[in-house]
LONUVEX-622080 format. One line per field, with one value per residue (C-alpha): residue in three letters; z, x negated, y. Coordinates in Angstrom, 1 decimal. Example, Ala and Ser with C-alpha at 12.3 -4.5 7.8 and 13.67 -1.06 7.14 Angstrom:
<rs>
type ALA | SER .
zz 7.8 | 7.1 .
xx -12.3 | -13.7 .
yy -4.5 | -1.1 .
</rs>
This chain:
<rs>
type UNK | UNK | UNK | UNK | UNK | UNK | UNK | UNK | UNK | UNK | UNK | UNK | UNK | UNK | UNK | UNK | UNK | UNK | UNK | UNK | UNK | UNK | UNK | UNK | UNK | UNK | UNK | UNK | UNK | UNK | UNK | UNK | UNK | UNK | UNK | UNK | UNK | UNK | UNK | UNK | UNK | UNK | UNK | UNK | UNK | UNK | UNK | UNK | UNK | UNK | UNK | UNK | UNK | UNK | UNK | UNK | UNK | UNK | UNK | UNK | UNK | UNK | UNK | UNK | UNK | UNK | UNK | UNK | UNK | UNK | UNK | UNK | UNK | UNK | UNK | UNK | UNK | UNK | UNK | UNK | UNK | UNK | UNK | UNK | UNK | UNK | UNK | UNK | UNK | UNK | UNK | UNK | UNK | UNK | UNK | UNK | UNK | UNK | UNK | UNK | UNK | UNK | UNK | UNK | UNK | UNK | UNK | UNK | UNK | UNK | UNK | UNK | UNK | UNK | UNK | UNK | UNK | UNK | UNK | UNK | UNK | UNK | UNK | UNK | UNK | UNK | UNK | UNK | UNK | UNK | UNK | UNK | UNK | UNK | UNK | UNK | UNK | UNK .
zz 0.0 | -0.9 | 0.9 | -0.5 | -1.9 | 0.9 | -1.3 | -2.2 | -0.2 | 2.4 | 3.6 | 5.7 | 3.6 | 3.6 | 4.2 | 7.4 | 11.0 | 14.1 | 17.7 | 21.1 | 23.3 | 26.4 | 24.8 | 21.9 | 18.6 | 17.3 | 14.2 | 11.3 | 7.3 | 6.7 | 2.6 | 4.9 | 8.0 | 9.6 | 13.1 | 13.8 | 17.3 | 17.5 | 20.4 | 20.5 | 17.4 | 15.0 | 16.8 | 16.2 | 12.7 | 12.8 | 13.9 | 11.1 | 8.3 | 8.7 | 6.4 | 3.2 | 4.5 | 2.7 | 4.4 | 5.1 | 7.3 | 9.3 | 10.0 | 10.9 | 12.7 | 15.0 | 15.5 | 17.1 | 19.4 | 20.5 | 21.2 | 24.7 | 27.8 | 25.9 | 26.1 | 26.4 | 29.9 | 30.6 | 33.2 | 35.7 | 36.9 | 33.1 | 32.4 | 36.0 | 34.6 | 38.2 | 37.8 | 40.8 | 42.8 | 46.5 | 48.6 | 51.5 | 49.7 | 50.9 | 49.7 | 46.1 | 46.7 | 48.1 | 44.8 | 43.2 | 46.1 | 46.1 | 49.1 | 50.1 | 49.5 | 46.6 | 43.9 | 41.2 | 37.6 | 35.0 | 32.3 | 35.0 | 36.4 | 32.8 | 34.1 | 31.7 | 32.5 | 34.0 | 36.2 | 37.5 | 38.0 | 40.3 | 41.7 | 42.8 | 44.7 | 46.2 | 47.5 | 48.6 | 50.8 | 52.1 | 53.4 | 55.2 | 57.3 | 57.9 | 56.0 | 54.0 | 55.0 | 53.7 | 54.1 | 55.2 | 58.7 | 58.0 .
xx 0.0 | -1.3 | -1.1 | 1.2 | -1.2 | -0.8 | 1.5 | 4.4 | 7.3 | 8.5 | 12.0 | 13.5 | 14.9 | 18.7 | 18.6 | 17.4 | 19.5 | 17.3 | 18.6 | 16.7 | 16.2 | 14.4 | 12.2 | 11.3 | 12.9 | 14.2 | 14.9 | 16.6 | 16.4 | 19.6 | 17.9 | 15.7 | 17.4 | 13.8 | 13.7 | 10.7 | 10.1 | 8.3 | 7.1 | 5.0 | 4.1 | 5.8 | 8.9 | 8.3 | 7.0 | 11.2 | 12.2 | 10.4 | 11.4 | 15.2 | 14.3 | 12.4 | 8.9 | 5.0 | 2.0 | 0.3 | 2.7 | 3.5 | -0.1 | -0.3 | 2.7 | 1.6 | -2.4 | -0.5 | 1.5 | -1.8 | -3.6 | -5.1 | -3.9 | -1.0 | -1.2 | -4.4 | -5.2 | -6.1 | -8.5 | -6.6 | -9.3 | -9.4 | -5.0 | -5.6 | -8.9 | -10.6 | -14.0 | -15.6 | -14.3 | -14.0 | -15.2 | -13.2 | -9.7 | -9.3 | -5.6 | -6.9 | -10.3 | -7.8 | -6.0 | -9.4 | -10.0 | -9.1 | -7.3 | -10.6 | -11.8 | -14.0 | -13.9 | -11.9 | -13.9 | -12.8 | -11.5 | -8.7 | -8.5 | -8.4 | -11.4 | -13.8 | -17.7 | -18.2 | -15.6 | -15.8 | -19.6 | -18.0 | -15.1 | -18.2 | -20.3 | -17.4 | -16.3 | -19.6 | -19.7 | -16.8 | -17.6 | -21.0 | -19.1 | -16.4 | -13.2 | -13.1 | -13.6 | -16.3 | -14.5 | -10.9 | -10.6 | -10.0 .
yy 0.0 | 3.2 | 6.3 | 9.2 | 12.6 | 15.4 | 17.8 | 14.4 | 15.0 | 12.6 | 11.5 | 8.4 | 5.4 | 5.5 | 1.6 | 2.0 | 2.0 | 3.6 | 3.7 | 5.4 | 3.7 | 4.5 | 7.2 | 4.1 | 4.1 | 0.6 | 0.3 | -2.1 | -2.7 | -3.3 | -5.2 | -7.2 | -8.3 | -7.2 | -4.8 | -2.5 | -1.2 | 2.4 | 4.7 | 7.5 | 9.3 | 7.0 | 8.8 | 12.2 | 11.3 | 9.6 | 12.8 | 15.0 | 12.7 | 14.1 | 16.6 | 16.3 | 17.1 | 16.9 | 14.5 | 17.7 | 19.4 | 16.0 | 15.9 | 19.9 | 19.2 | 16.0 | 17.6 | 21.0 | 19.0 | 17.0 | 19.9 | 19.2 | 21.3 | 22.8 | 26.2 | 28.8 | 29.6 | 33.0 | 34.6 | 36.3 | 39.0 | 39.9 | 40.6 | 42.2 | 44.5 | 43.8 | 44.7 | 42.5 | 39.8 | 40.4 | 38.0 | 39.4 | 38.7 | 35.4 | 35.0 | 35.6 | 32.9 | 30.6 | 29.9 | 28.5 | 26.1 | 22.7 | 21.5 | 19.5 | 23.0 | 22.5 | 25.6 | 24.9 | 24.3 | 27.1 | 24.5 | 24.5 | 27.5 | 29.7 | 32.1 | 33.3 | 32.8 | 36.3 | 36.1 | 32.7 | 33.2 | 36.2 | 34.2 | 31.3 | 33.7 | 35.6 | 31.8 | 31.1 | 34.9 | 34.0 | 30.7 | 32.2 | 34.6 | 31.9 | 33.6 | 30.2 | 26.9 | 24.5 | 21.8 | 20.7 | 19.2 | 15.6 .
</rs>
């Protein structure tokens, strides 16, 4: 079986029954008497086959919706112009400890380098004159 060229547009067979079920699409040719099970991609391929629709966008399509961690994060000292960190505002360093009180990395926090570089000394300030913990009493 070849593969269709990228511009060819797509649609579902009309011979073909498909039913939900449990987040898993099941489906039957009708011609054949053979069922097909599908979870996953294969369903939201399913789902963009309701409509005439081209190789290329289907692939555009599913590589948008795998894009990791969803949306972009963005550094919150930045959209709030802060210049420095303090590292007496302990409410703020709080939010970028972990509850073992480790500081959170930036892939997760959405800081850029400047300002988590910033946000990691402030932490580390606060910790010497004992504002934030070390550790978490276990």
């Amino acid at each position: 079986m070849s593969l269709p060229e990228t511009d060819t547009r797509l649609i579902r067979k009309p011979d073909l029954i498909a039913s939900d079920m449990d987040g898993d699409l099941v489906m039957m040719s009708i011609d054949r008497g053979e069922y097909y099970g599908i979870s996953g991609v294969g369903v939201r391929i399913w789902a963009l086959l309701a409509a005439p629709i081209s190789a290329a966008e289907i692939a555009a399509t599913n590589l948008a919706d795998r894009r990791r961690g969803g949306r972009k994060k963005i550094c919150k000292f930045c959209a709030e112009n802060t210049e420095f960190v303090d590292y007496k505002d302990s409410q703020t360093l709080r939010f970028f400890l972990t509850d073992r009180g480790k500081i959170v990395p930036r892939r997760i926090s959405g800081n850029c380098a400047r300002h988590q570089r910033m946000l990691t000394a402030a932490i580390k300030r606060g910790r010497m004159i004992a504002l934030l913990p070390f550790t978490t009493a276990t």
